[in-house]
Structure formats: C-alpha cells, structure tokens
N, C-alpha and C positions, 0 to 999 in steps of 0.2 A: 614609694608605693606602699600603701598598707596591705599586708597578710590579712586576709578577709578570709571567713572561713564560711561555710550555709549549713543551713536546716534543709531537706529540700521537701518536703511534705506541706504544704498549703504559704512555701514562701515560692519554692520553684515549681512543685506541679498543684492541682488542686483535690487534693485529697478528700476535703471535707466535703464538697459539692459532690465527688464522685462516689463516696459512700454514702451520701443521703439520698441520691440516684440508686444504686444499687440494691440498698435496701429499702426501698420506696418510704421514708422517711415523711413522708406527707402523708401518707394513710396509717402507717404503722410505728406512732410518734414512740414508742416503748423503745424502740433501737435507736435513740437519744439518749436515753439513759446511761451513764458513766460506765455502770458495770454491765449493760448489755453492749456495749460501744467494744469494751473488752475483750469480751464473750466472741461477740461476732469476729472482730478481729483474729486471735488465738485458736479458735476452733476453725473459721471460716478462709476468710482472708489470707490468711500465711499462706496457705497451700494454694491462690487463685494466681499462678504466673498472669494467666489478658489481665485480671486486674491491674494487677501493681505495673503491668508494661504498659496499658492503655492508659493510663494516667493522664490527663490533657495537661499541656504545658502553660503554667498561670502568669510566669515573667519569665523574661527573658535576661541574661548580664552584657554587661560589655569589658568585662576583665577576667583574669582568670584565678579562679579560688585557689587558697595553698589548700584545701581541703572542702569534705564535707562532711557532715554529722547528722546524723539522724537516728532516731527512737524507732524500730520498725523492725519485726519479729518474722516480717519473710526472707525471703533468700537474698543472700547481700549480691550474690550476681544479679537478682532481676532490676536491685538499683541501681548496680552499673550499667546494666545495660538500658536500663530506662534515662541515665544521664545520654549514654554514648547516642542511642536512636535521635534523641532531641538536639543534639548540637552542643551540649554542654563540655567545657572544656575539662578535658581526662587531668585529675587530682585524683589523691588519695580518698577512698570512700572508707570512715571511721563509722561503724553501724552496733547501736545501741540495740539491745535485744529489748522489750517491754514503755513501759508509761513511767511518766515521770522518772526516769533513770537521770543521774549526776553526769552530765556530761563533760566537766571540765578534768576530770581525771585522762579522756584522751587527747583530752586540745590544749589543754594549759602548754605554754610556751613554743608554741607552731602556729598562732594568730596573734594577729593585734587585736582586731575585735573578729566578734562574732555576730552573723542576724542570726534569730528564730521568729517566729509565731507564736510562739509559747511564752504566758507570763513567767510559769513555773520557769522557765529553763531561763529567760531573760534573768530574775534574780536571782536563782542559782548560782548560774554564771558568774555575772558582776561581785555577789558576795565571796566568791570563791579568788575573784582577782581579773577576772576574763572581762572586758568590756565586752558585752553586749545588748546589739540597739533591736527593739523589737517590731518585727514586720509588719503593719499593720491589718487586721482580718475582721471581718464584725466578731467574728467570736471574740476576740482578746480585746475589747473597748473596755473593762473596768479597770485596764490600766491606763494613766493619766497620757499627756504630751511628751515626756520627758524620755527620750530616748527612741521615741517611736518612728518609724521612716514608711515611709510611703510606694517606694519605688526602691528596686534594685540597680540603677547605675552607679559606675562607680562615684563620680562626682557630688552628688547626694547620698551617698554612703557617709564619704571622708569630713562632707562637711556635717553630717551628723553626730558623726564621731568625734569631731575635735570639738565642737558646741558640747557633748555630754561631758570629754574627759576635761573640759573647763571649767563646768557648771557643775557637774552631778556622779560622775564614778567616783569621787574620793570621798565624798558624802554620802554614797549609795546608801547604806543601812541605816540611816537616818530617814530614807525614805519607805521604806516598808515598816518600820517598827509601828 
C-alpha cells in the first residue's frame, strides 16, 4: 500500500467555490485578485471558525492518509475537526501557515506520493524528491496531463503514481524548465 499523504482544501473540501460564494465574487470580481485573495484570507477568513467548519465536502477517499498538508493560516484545530465532522480518516494534520509555503520540509520521508491542487506545490514537491500527482480543478488546467488525476480512490491514485514514477518523476525538471 502506498503512503499517500492530501492537500485538503479544494482536493477534499471545496474551498474555492465557497470563497467565491462568500464573497460574492460575481459582482465583486476585485476579490479575485491574488493580493485581495490574501487580504481577505489573513484579515478576514482566519478568524471565521462556520467558515472553515462549513466547508462542503468535494471528494470523498476510500484509504486512509499517512497524513495531511495543507497552506491555511486559520486554527489547525478547525481543520481537524473539519476532517473528523466529515468522516475523514483521523491522521496526522501537518498545517502550513500562508501561500505558496514549501511543503516538503514536513512530508519528506512520511509519504510516497503526495496529491495537491496546487501547480506551485505539485512542482515543488517533485523538485524537491516528493512525487506528487496534481488533483485536477479548472483553476490548475495550465498544467499539462502529466501527473494529473481526476479522482481520489485509491486505485487511480496508485496507478497514476506508478505511470508518473515510470514516465516522468525522474525527468521532472526537464519539464518545467
């Protein structure tokens, strides 16, 4: 069985849908913007326990993580307990403070691969040594096929994983340069 580790923000619940909701993001297209995205986040957001608990559940797994990882500047209890309300299986919760932070300094050597949503974190990751396959989301389409997965079971996990570490983790940097 492979050590599979999550992201859980728009791979397990749907974060992005529920911040474009909350901030009505169809009338008030400026809270799209990277550094208003921030903003709201860090001033607003951190401190909204219904937020971050109310989160809708986007996929579901059928194995159980040796962990999880996530980028997310509110209270790491509200992610716990946003796993535990959902049925997700109790692992270690590894929670990154801010955007774009290096995650493989917590995960290195506790997974085989990793999923994110994230391009940034996907080659991070892999550059770093961590195979990771990236979850697919309309946001993240300007990156190619190559490591991309569709679903969280584990069976399409493994066989994505063995298809990249055949094809494409040892050549990784060959393909972003």
């Amino acid at each position: 069985m492979l050590r599979i580790g999550l992201d859980i923000d728009d791979c397990l619940c749907s974060w992005w849908e529920s911040y474009c909701l909350y901030y009505d993001t169809d009338k008030n297209p400026r809270h799209l913007k990277d550094a208003q995205i921030t903003k709201n986040v860090v001033r607003d957001l951190k401190f909204n326990r219904k937020f971050w608990l109310s989160l809708p559940v986007k996929n579901t797994i059928d194995f159980v993580p040796v962990l999880y990882c996530t980028a997310r500047v509110n209270n790491k209890d509200w992610s716990k307990k946003w796993l535990e309300n959902n049925g997700f299986p109790k692992s270690p919760v590894y929670q990154m403070y801010g955007h774009k932070v290096d995650k493989s300094k917590r995960i290195k050597g506790k997974v085989d691969v990793f999923i994110d949503d994230s391009v940034y974190n996907m080659i991070t990751l892999n550059l770093a040594g961590i195979p990771c396959l990236l979850y697919d989301t309309p946001r993240n389409q300007e990156w190619g096929d190559i490591g991309r997965i569709k679903s969280l079971d584990y069976n399409t996990i493994e066989s994505t994983y063995n298809e990249f570490m055949d094809n494409h983790f040892y050549n990784f940097k060959t393909l972003v340069q």
